[in-house]
N, C-alpha and C positions, 0 to 999 in steps of 0.2 A: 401547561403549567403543572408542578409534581405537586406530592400532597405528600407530606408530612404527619408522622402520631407524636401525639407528647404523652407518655406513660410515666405514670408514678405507682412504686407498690406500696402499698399505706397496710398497716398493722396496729392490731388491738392487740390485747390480754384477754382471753376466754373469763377471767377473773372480771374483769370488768362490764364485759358482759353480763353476765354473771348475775353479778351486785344489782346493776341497774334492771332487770327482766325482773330481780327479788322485789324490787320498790316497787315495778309496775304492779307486779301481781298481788301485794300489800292495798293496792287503793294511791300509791302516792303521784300525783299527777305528772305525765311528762316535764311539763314547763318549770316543775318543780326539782327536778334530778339534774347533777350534772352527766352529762351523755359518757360514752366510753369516749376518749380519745385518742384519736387515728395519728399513729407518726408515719413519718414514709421512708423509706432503706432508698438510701441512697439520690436523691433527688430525680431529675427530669430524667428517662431513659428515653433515648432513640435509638431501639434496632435494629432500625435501617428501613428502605422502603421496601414491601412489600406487596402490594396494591390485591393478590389474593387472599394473604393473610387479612388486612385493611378491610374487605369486606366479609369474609368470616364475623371479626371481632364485633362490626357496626353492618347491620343492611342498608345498602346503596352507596356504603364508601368503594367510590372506584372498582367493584368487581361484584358481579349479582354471580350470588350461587345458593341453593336451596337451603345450605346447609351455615347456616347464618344466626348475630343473637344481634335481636332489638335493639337499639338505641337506648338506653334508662335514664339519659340525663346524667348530671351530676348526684352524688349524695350531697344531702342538707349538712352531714356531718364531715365535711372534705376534713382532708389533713393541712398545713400552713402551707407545704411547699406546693402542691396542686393548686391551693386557692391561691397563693401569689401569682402563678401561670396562669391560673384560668381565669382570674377578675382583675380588673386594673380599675386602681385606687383616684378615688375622685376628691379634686385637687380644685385651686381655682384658676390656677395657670395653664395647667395639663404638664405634657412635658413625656421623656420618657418613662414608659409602664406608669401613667396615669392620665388621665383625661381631663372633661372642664364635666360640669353639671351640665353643661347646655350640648356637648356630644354624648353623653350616657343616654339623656333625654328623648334624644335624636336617634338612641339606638334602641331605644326600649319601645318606641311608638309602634314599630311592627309587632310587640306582641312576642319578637325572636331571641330577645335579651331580657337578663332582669337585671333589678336594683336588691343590693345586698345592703340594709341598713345597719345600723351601729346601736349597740345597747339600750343608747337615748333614743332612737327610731329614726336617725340620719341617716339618707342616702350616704355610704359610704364607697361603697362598690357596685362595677358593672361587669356584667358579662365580655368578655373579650369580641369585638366584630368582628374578626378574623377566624375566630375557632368554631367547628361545626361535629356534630355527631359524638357529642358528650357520651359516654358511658362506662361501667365499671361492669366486672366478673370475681365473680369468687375463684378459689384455687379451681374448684370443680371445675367451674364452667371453663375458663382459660384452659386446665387441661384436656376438656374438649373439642377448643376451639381447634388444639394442636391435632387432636385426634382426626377431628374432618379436614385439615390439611394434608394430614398424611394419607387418609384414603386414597385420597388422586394423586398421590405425592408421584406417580409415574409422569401425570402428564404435568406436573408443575417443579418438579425436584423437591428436596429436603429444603425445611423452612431455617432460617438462618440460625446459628445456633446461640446467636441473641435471644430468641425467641424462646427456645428449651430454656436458656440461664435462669430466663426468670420465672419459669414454673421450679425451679431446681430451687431457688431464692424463696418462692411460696411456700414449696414444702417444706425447707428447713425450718422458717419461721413458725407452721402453725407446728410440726413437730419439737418445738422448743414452747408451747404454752400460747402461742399469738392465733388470731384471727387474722385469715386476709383478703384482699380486696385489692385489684388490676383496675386502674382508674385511668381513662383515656380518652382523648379527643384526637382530631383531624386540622391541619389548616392547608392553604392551596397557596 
């Protein structure tokens, strides 16, 4: 069975940043500020497969090598096009990209899924069962990740140049005023 990444590059404003670290540091409560908000360039990216790169990005996706970054889950602050891909919308028929309340339920009892509630405190969304090894990098790290593929690049070749575009994509962004952030998961 292959394994698939779904990547989305999501972007802030340093400004906005910014603003809201000012409110922290004023005394004004998280739950009180509106957070920065993440957009994402260009929706869902796939690369291509990679299965070295793959475990680079996440340890134990499909290739164990030293030179590896942790899993961090999702951000609490996803962007709209990530969270459409990564949660499906709980419905009461289900249907395509949504489900019933009694399969979210079903998927949350392990512990391996959550429930994303709604303003009012309604379960709205779940975790996708299909997606595994949630996690995000900054410019930094991703341009690392590329850097420990290329060390061995003799015994594995040049990594696709998917792969460069979108550190090339990173840099332009945060060098025009943005913040950014490589957001990515696995499916099988």
């Amino acid at each position: 069975m292959g394994c698939d990444i779904h990547m989305y590059i999501e972007y802030t404003y340093k400004s906005e940043i910014t603003e809201y670290e000012k409110h922290l540091s004023e005394g004004i409560e998280p739950d009180k500020l509106r957070n920065p908000y993440w957009r994402d360039f260009g929706g869902r990216i796939n690369p291509g497969r990679n299965y070295i790169m793959f475990g680079i990005l996440s340890e134990g996706v499909r290739y164990n090598t030293p030179n590896t970054f942790p899993a961090k889950g999702l951000p609490d602050d996803l962007g709209w096009s990530s969270r459409d891909d990564a949660f499906l919308y709980i419905t009461e028929k289900g249907g395509d990209g949504t489900c019933t309340m009694e399969q979210a339920l079903r998927w949350t009892q392990s512990g391996h899924r959550k429930l994303i509630n709604s303003i009012d405190g309604k379960p709205t969304w779940v975790e996708h069962p299909d997606w595994h090894s949630h996690s995000w990098l900054t410019t930094e790290e991703y341009e690392k990740a590329l850097e420990y593929y290329k060390k061995d690049s003799e015994n594995w070749g040049n990594p696709l140049i998917e792969y460069e575009a979108i550190l090339a994509v990173m840099k332009s962004i945060e060098s025009n005023g943005g913040v950014c952030r490589l957001v990515f998961w696995f499916d099988n």
